[in-house]
C-alpha positions as CSV (number, residue, x, y, z in Angstrom):
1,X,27.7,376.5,141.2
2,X,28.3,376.5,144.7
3,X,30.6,379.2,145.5
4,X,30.1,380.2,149.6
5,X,32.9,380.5,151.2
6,X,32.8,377.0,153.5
7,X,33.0,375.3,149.3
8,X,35.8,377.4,148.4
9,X,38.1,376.2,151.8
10,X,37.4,372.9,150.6
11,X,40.9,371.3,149.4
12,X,40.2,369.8,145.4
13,X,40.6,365.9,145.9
14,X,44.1,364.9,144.5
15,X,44.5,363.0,141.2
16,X,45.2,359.3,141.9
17,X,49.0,358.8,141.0
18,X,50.1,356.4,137.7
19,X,52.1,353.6,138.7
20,X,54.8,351.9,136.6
21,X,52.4,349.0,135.9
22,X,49.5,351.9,134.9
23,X,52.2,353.3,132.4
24,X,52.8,349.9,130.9
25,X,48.9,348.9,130.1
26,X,48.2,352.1,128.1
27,X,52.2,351.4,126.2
28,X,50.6,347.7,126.0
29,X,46.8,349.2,124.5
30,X,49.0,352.0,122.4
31,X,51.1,349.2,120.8
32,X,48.2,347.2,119.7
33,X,46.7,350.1,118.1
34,X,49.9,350.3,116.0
35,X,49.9,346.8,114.8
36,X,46.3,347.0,113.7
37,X,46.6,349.9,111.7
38,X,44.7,352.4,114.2
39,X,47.7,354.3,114.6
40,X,50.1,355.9,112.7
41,X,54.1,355.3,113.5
42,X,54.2,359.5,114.3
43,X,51.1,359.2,116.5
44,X,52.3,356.3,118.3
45,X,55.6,357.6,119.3
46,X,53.4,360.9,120.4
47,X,51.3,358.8,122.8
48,X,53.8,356.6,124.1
49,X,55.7,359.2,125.3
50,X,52.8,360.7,126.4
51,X,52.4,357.7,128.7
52,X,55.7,356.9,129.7
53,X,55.7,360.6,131.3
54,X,52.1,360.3,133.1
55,X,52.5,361.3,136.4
56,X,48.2,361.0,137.3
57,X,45.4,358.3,135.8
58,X,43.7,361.5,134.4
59,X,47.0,362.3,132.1
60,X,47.0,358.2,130.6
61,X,43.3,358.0,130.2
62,X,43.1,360.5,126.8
63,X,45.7,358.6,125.1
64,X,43.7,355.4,124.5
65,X,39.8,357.2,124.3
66,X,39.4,357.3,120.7
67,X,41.0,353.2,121.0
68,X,38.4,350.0,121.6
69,X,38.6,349.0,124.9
70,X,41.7,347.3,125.8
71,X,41.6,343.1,126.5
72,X,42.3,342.0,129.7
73,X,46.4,342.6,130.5
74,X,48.8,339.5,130.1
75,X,49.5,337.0,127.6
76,X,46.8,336.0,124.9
77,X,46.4,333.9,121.9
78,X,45.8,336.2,119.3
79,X,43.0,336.0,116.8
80,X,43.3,333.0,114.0
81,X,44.4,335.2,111.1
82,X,46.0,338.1,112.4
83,X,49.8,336.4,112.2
84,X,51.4,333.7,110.7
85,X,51.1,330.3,112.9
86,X,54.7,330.0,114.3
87,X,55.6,326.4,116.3
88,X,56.0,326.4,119.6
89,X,60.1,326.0,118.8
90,X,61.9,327.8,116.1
91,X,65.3,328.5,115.6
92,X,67.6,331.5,114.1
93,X,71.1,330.7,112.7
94,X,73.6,332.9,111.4
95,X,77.5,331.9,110.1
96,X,79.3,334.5,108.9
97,X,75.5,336.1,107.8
98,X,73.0,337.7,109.5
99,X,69.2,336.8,110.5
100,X,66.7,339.2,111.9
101,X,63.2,338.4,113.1
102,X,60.8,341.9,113.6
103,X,57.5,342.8,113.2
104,X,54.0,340.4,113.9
105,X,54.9,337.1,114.7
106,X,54.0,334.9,117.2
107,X,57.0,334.0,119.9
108,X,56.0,330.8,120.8
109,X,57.4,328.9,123.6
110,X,61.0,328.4,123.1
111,X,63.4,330.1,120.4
112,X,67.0,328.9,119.9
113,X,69.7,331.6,118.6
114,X,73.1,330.9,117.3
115,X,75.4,333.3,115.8
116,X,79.0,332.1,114.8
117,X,80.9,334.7,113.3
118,X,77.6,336.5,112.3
119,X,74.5,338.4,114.2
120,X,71.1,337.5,114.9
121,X,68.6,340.2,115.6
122,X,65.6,339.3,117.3
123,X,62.6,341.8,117.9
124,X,59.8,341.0,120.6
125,X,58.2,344.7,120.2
126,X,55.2,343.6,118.1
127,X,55.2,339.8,118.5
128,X,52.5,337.9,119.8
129,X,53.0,336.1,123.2
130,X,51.3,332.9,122.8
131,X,52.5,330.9,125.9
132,X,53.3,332.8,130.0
133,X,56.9,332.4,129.1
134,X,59.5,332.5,126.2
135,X,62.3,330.3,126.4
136,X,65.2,332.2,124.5
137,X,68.6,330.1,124.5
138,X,71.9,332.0,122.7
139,X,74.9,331.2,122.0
140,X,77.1,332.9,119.4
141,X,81.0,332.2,119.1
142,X,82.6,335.8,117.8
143,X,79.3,337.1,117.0
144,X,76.6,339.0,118.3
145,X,73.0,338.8,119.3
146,X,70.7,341.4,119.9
147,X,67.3,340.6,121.2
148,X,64.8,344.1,121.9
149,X,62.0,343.4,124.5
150,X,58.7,345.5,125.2
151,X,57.9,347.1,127.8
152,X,55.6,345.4,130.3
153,X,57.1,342.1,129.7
154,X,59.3,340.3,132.9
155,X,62.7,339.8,131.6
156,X,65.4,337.2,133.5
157,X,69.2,336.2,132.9
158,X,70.5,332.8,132.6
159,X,73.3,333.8,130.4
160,X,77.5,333.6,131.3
161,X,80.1,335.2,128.5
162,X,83.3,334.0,128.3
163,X,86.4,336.2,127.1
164,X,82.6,338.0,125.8
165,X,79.5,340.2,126.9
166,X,76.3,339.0,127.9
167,X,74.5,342.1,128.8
168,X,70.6,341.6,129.8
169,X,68.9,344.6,131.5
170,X,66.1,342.6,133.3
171,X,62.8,344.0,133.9
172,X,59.5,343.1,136.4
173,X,56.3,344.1,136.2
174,X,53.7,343.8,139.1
175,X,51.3,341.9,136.7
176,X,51.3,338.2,137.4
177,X,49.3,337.9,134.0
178,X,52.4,339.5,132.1
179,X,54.3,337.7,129.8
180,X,58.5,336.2,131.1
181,X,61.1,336.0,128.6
182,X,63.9,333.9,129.8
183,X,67.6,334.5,128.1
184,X,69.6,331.6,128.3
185,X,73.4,330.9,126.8
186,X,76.7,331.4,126.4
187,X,78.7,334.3,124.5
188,X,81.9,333.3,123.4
189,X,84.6,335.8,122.1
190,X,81.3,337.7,120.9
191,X,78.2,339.5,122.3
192,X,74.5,339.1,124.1
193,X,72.7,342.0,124.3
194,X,69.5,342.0,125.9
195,X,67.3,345.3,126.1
196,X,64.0,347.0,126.7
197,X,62.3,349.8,124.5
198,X,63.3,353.0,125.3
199,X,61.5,356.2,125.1
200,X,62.2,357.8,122.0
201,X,64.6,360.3,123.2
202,X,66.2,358.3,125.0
203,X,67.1,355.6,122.3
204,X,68.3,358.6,120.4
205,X,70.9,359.5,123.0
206,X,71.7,355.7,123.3
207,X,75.2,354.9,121.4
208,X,75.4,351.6,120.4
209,X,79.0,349.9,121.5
210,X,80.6,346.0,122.2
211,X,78.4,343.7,120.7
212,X,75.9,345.7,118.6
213,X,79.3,346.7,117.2
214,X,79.9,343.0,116.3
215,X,76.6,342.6,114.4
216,X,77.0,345.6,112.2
217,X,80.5,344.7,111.6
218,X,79.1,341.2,110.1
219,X,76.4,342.3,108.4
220,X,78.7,344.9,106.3
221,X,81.3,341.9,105.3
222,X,78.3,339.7,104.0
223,X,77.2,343.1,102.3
């Protein structure tokens, strides 16, 4: 090792910084891990926070060694058997009931919500994005809808309420592959709530109010 002085007064090369869009391709790699079984629940909450706190490359790059080698970023049909074939169209409808879509499914193109004196709850974490953008149009009447989106995914409002909430908390991401969910609708008397996943701590200092309030409400009258 070279240790003379002229080595020593050398300044160490600085760690190349982790953008946003780094941060969201290791969250993207760290959630497929998940849904294939790699991962454990406890060890994917670990690494995502991990992630979402990176500050250099060299910090993300340990989270994802022991992982295949991700797939290009963006949208992607996924493999033939790994989910059940969903249409390009599909709908959700709740009256005075409520109707929850989560877990590994594929998204499709367009996805119509309707809640009338009810909730809908729709969950994008673990779907499959089979086409650029997701068409979602809402419209409940004294209800509520609650749609979750994952991170690295462009999010954009369409919606109005009337005498109601639509909240959407849009989102970008400087990947032109990445998948766009557009929210369309109207809430009437009732609620729209749009939102990205949170870091864990953060969802646990989250208190739910307005029209999350509305779904739970439903759900314990049809209980």
């Amino acid at each position: 090792m070279d240790n003379s002085p002229e080595r020593r007064a050398q300044p160490p090369t600085p760690e190349l910084r982790a953008s946003d869009a780094d941060r969201d391709r290791y969250v993207n790699v760290l959630r497929d891990a998940l849904a294939e079984g790699r991962l454990t629940a406890d060890e994917h909450a670990e690494r995502v926070d991990a992630a979402l706190a990176a500050k250099t490359l060299r910090q993300l790059e340990p989270l994802i060694a022991d992982l295949p080698a991700p797939a290009p970023v963006g949208y992607e049909p996924a493999a033939a058997n790994s989910v059940a074939p969903r249409p390009a169209r599909s709908n959700m409808f709740a009256f005075w009931s409520s109707s929850t879509r989560k877990g590994r499914w594929r998204a499709g193109a367009k996805l119509n919500a309707v809640a009338v004196m009810g909730g809908v709850d729709i969950d994008l974490t673990d779907a499959v994005f089979d086409e650029p953008e997701l068409v979602i149009n809402v419209f409940t009447l004294w209800g509520g809808i609650d749609i979750r989106i994952p991170e690295g995914v462009t999010v954009r409002d369409h919606g109005f309420g009337f005498m109601g909430g639509f909240e959407v908390h849009e989102q970008y991401t400087d990947d032109p592959r990445a998948p766009v969910v557009v929210i369309k609708g109207l809430a009437i008397m009732g609620g729209v709530v749009v939102k990205a996943k949170r870091r864990k701590e953060q969802r646990g200092r989250e208190i739910d109010g307005g029209p999350r309030r509305e779904i739970d409400r439903f759900r314990k009258d049809v209980d």
